[in-house]
DSSP file (Angstrom, degrees, kcal/mol; ACC not computed):
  #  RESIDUE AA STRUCTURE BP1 BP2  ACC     N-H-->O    O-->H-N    N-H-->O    O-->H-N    TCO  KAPPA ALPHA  PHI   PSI    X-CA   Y-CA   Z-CA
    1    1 A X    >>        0   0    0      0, 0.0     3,-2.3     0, 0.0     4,-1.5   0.000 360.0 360.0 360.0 -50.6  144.0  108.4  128.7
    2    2 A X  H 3>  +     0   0    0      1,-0.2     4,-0.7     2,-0.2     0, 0.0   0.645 360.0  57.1 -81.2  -0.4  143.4  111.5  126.4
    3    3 A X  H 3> S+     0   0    0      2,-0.2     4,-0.6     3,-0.1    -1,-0.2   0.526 108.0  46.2 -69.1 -12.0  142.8  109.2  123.5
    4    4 A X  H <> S+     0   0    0     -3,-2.3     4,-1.5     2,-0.1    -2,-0.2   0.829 115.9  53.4-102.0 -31.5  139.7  107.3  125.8
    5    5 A X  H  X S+     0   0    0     -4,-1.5     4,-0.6     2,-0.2    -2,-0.2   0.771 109.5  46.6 -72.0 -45.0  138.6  111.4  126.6
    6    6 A X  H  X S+     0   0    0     -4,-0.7     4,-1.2    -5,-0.3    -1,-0.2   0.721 116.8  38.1-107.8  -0.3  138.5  112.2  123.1
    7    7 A X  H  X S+     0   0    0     -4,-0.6     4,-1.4     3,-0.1    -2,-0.2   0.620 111.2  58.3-106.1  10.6  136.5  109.2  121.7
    8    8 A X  H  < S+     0   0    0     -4,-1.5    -2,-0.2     2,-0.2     4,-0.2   0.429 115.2  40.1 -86.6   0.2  134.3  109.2  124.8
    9    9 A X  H  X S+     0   0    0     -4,-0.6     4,-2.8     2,-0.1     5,-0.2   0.702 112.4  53.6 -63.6 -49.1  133.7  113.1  123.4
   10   10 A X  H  X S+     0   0    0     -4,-1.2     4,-1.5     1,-0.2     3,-0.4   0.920 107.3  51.3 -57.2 -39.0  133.5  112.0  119.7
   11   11 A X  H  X S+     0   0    0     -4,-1.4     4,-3.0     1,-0.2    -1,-0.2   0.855 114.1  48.0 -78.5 -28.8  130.8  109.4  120.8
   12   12 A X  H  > S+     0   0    0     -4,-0.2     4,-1.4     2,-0.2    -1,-0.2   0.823 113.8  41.9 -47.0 -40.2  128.9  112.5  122.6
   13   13 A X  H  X S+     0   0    0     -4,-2.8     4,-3.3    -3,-0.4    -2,-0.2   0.920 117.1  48.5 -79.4 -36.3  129.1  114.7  119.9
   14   14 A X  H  X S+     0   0    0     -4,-1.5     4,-3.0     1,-0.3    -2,-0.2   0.929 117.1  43.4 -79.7 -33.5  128.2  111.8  117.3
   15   15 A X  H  X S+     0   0    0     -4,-3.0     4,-2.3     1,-0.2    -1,-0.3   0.840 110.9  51.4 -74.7 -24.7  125.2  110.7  119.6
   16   16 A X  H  X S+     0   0    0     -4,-1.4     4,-1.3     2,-0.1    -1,-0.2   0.787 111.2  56.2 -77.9 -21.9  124.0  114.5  120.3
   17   17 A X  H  X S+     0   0    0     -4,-3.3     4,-1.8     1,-0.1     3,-0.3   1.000 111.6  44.2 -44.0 -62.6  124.2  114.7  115.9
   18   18 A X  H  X S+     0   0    0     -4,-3.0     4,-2.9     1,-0.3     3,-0.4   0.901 108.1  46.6 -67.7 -49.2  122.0  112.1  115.8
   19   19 A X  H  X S+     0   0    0     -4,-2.3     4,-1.3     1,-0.2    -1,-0.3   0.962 117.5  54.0 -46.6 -32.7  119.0  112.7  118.6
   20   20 A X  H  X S+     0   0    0     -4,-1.3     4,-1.5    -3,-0.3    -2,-0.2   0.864 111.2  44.0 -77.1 -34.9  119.2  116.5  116.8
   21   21 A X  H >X S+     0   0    0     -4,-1.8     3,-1.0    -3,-0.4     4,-0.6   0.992 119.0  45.8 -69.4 -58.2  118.7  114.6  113.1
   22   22 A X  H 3< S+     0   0    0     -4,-2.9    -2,-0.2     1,-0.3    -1,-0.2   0.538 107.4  50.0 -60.0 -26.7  116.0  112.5  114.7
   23   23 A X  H >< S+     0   0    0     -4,-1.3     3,-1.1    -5,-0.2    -1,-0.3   0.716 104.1  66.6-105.8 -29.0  114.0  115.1  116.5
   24   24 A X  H << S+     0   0    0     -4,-1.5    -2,-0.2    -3,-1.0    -1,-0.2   0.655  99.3  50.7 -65.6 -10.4  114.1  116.9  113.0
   25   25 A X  T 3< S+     0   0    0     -4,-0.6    -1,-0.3     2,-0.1    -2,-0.1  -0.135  78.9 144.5-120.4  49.2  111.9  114.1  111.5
   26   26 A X    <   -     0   0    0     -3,-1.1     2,-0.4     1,-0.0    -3,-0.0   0.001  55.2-123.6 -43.0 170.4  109.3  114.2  114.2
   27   27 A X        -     0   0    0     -2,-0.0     3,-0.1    37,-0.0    -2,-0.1  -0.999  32.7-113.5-141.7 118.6  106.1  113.6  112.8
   28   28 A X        -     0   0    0     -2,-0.4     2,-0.6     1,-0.1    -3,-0.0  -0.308  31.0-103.4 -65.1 161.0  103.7  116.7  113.7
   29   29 A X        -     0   0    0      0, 0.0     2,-0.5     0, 0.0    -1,-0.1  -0.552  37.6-159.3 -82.4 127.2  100.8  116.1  116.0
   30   30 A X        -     0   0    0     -2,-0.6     2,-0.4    -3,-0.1    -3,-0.0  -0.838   9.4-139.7-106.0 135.1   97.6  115.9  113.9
   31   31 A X        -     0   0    0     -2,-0.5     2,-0.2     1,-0.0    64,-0.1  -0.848  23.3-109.7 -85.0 142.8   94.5  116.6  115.6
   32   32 A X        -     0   0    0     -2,-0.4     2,-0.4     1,-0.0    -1,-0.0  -0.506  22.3-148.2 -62.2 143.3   91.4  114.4  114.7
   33   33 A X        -     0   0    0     -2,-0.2     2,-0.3    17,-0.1    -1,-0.0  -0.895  20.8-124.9-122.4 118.5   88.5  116.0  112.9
   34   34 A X    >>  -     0   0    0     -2,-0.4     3,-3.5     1,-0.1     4,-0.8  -0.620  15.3-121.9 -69.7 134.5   84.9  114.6  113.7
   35   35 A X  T 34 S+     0   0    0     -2,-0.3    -1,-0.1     1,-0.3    16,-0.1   0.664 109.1  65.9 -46.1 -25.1   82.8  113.4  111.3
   36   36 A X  T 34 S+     0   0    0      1,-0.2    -1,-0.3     4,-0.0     4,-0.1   0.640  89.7  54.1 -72.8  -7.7   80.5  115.7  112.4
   37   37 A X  T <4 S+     0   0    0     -3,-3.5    -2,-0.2     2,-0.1    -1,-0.2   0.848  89.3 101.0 -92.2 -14.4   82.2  118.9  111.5
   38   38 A X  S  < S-     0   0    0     -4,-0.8     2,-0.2     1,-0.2    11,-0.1  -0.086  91.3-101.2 -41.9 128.1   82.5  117.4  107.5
   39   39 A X        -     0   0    0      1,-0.1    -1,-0.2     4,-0.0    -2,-0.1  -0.381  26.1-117.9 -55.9 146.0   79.9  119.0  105.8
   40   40 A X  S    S+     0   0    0     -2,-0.2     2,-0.4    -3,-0.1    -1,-0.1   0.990  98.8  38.6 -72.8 -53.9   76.5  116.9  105.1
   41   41 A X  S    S-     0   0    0     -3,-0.1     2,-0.4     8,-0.0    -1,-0.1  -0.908  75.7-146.7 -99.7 154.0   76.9  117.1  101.7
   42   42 A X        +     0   0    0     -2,-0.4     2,-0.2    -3,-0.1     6,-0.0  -0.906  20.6 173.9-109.4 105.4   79.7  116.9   99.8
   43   43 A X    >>  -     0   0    0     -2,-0.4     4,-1.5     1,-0.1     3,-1.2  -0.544  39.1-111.6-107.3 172.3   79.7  118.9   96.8
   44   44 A X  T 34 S+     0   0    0      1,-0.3    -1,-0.1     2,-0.2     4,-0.1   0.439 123.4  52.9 -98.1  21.2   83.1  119.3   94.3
   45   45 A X  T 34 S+     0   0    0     39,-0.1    40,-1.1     2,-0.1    -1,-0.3   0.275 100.3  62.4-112.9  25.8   83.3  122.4   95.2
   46   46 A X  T <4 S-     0   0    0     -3,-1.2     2,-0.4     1,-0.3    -2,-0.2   0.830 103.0-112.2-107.3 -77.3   83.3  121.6   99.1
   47   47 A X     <  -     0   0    0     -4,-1.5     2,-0.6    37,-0.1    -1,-0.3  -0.999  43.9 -42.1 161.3-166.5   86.2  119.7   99.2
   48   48 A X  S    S-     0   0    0     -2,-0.4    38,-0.1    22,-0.1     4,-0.1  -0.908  70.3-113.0 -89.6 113.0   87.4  116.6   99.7
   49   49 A X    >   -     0   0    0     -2,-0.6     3,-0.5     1,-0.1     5,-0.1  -0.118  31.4-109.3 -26.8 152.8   85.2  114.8  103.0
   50   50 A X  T 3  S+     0   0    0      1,-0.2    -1,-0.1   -16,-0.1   -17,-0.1   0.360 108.1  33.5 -35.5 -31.2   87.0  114.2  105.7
   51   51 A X  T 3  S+     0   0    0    -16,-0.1     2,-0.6    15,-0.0    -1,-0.2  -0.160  92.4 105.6-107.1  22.8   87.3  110.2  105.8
   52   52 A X  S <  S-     0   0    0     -3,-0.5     2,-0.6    -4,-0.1    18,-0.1  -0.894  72.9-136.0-108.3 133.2   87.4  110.0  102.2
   53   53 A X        -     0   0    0     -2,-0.6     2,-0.2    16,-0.1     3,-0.1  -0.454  25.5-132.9 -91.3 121.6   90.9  109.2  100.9
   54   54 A X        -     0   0    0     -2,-0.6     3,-0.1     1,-0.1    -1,-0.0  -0.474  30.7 -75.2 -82.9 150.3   91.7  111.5   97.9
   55   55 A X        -     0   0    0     -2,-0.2    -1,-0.1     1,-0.1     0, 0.0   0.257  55.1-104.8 -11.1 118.6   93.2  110.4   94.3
   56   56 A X        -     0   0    0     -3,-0.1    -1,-0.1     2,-0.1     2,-0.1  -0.354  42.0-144.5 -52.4 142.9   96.9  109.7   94.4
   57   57 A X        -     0   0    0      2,-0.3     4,-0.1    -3,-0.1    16,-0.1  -0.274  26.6 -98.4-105.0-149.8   98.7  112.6   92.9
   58   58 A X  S    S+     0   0    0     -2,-0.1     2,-0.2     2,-0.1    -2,-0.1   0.320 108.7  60.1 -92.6   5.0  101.8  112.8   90.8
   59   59 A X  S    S-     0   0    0      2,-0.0     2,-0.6     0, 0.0    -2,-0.3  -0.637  96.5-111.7-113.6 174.2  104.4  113.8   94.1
   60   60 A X        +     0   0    0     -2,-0.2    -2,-0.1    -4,-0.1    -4,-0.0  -0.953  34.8 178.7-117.8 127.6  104.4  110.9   96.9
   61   61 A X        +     0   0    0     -2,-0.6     3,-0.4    -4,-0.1     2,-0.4  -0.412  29.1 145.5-120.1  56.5  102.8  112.3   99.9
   62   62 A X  S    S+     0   0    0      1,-0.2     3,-0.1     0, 0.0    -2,-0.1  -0.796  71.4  26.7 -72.9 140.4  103.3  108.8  101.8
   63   63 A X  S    S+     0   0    0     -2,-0.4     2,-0.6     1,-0.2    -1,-0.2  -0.096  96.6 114.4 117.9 -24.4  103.9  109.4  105.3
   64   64 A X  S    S-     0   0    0     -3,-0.4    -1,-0.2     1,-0.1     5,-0.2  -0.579  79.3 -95.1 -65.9  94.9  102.0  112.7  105.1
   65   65 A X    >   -     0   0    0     -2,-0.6     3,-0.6     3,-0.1     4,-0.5   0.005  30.6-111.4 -52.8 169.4   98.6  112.7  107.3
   66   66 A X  T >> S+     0   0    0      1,-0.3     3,-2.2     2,-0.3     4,-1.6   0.971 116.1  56.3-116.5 -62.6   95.3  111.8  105.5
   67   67 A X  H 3> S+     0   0    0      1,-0.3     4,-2.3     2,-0.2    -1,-0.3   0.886 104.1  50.5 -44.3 -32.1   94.1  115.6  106.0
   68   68 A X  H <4 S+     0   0    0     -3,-0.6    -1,-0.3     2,-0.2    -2,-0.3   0.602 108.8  54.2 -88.3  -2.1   97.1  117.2  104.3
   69   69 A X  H X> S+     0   0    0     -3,-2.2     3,-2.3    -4,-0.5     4,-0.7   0.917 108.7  50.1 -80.1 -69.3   96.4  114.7  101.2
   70   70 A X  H 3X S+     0   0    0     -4,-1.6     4,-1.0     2,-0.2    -2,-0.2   0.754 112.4  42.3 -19.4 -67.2   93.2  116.0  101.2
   71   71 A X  H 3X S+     0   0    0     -4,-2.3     4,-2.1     1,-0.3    -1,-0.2   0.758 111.1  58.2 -48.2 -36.9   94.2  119.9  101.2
   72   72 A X  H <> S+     0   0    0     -3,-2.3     4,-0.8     1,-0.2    -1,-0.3   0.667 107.5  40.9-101.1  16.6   96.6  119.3   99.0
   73   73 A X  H  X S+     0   0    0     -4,-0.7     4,-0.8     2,-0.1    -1,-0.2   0.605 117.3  53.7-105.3   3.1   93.9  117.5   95.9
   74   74 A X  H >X S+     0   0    0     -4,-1.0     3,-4.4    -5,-0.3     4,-1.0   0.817 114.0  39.3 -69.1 -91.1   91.6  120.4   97.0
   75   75 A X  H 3X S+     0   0    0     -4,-2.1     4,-0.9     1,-0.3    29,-0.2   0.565 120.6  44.3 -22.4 -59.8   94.6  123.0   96.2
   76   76 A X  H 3< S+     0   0    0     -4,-0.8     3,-0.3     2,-0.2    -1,-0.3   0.825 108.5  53.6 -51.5 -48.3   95.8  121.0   93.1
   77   77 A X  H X< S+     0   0    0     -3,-4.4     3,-3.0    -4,-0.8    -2,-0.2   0.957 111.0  66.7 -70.8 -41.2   92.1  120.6   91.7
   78   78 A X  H >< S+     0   0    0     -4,-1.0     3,-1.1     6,-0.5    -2,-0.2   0.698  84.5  65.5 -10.4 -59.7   92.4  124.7   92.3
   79   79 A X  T 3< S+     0   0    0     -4,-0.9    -1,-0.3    -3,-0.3    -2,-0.2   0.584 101.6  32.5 -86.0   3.6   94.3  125.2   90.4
   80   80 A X  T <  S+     0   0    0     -3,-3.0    -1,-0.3     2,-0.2     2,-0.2  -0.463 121.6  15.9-123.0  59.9   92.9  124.6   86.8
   81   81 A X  S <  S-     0   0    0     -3,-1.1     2,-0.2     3,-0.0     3,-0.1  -0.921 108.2 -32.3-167.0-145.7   89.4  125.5   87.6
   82   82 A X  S    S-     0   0    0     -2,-0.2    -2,-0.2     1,-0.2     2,-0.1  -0.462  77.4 -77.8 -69.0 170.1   87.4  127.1   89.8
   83   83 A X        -     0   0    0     -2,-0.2     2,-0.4    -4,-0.1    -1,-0.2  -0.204  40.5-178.5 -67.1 130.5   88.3  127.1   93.7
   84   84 A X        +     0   0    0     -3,-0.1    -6,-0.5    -9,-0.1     2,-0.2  -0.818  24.4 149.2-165.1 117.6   87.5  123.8   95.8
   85   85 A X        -     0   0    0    -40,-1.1     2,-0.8    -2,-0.4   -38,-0.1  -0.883  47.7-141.7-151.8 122.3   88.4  124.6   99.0
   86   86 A X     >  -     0   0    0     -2,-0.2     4,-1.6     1,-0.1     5,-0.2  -0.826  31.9-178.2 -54.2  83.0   86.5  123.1  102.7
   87   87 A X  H  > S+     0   0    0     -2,-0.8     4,-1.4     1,-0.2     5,-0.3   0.766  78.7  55.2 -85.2  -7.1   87.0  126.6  104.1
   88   88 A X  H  > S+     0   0    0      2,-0.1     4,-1.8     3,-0.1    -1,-0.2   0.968 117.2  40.0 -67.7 -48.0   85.4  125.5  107.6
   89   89 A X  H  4 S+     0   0    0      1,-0.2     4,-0.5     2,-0.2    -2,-0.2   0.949 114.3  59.4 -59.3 -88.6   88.7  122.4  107.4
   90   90 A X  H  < S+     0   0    0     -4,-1.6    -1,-0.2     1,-0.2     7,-0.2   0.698 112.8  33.2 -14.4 -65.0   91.0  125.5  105.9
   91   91 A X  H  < S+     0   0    0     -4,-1.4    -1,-0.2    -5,-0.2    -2,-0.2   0.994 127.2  40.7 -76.3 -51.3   90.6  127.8  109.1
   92   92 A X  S  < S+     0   0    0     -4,-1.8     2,-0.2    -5,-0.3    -3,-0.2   0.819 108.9  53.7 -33.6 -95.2   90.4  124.8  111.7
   93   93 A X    >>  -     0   0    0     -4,-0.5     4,-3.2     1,-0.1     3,-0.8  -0.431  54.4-166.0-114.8 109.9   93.1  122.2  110.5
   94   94 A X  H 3> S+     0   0    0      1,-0.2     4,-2.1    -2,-0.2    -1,-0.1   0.715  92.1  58.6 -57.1 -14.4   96.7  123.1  109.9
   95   95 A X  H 3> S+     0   0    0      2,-0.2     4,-1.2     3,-0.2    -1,-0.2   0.787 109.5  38.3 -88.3 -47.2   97.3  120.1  108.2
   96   96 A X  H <> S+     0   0    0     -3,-0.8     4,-1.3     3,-0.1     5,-0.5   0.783 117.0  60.6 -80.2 -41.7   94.4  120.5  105.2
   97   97 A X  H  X S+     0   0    0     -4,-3.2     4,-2.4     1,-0.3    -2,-0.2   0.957 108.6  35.3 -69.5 -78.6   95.5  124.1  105.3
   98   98 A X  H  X S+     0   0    0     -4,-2.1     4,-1.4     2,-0.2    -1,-0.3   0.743 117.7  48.9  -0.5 -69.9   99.1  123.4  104.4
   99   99 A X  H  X S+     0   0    0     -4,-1.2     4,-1.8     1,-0.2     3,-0.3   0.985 110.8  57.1 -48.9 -65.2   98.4  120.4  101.9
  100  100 A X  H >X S+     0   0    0     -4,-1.3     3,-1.3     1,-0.2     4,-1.3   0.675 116.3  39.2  -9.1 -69.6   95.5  123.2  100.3
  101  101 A X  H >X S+     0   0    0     -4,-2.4     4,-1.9    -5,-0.5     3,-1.9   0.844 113.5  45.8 -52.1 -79.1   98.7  125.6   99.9
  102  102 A X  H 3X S+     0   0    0     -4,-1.4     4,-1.8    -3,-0.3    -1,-0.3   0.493 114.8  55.8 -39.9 -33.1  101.3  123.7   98.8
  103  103 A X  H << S+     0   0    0     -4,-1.8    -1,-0.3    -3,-1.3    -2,-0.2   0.596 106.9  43.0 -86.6 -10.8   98.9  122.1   96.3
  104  104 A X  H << S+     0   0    0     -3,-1.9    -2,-0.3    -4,-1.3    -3,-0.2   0.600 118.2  50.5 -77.7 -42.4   97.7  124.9   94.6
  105  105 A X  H >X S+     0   0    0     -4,-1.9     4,-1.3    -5,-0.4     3,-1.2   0.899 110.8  50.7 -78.3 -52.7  101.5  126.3   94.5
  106  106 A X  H 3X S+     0   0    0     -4,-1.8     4,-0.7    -5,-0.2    -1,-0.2   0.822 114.8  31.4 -81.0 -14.4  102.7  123.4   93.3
  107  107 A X  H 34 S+     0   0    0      2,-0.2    -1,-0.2     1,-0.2    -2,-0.2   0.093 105.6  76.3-122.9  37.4  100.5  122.3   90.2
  108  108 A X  H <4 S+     0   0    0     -3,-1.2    -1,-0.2   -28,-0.1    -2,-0.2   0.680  92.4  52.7 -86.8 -35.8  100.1  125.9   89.6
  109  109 A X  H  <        0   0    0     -4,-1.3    -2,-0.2     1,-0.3    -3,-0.1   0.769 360.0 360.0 -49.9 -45.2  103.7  125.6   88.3
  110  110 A X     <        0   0    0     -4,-0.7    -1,-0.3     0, 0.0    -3,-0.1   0.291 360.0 360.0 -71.6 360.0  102.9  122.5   85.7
C-alpha cells in the first residue's frame, strides 16, 4: 500500500510540475487595434501601420503577436537613425510598446 501512496503522490507532484510549466507559456492576451486609430498617413518616421507586416529581423520573433513585431522594427530602425516611434500605438498597446523597447535595446547592442 505505501508504494501505490507514493506513486499516486509522485503522479500529483509530476502533474502539478507540468500545469505550472504550461501556465508559464500562456500566450498574453493582445487587444485588437482598429484601423482607425493607425494614422492616415504613414510616414517612416510614424511607424510601422498597424496591418502592415514588418521586415523579418535577424532574432525569430515567430509566435510573437503582429504588434510586437512591429514595435520591435520601429525600435531596431531606432536605433541607427533618427527615432521612428507610433507614439499614439507606444502609449495604448503593450505589445508595440514592449517589441519598440526590446528593439531599440537590442540592436543598440550590434
Amino acid at each position: 500500500m505505501s508504494l501505490n501512496k507514493f506513486l499516486y503522490a509522485r503522479s500529483l507532484v509530476s502533474a502539478a510540475a507540468a500545469a505550472a510549466l504550461l501556465a508559464g507559456c500562456a500566450t498574453p492576451t493582445v487587444v485588437p487595434t482598429s484601423p482607425a486609430s493607425a494614422p492616415a498617413e504613414s510616414t517612416p518616421k510614424a511607424g510601422i501601420p498597424a496591418n502592415v507586416e514588418p521586415p523579418p529581423p535577424n532574432v525569430n520573433l515567430s509566435g510573437f503577436p503582429l504588434p510586437y513585431r512591429q514595435g520591435y522594427a520601429d525600435g531596431c530602425a531606432s536605433a541607427s537613425g533618427s527615432e521612428r516611434k507610433d507614439t499614439t500605438r507606444f502609449a495604448a498597446d503593450g505589445n508595440y510598446r514592449t517589441g519598440w523597447q526590446d528593439g531599440l535595446a537590442i540592436c543598440r547592442k550590434k
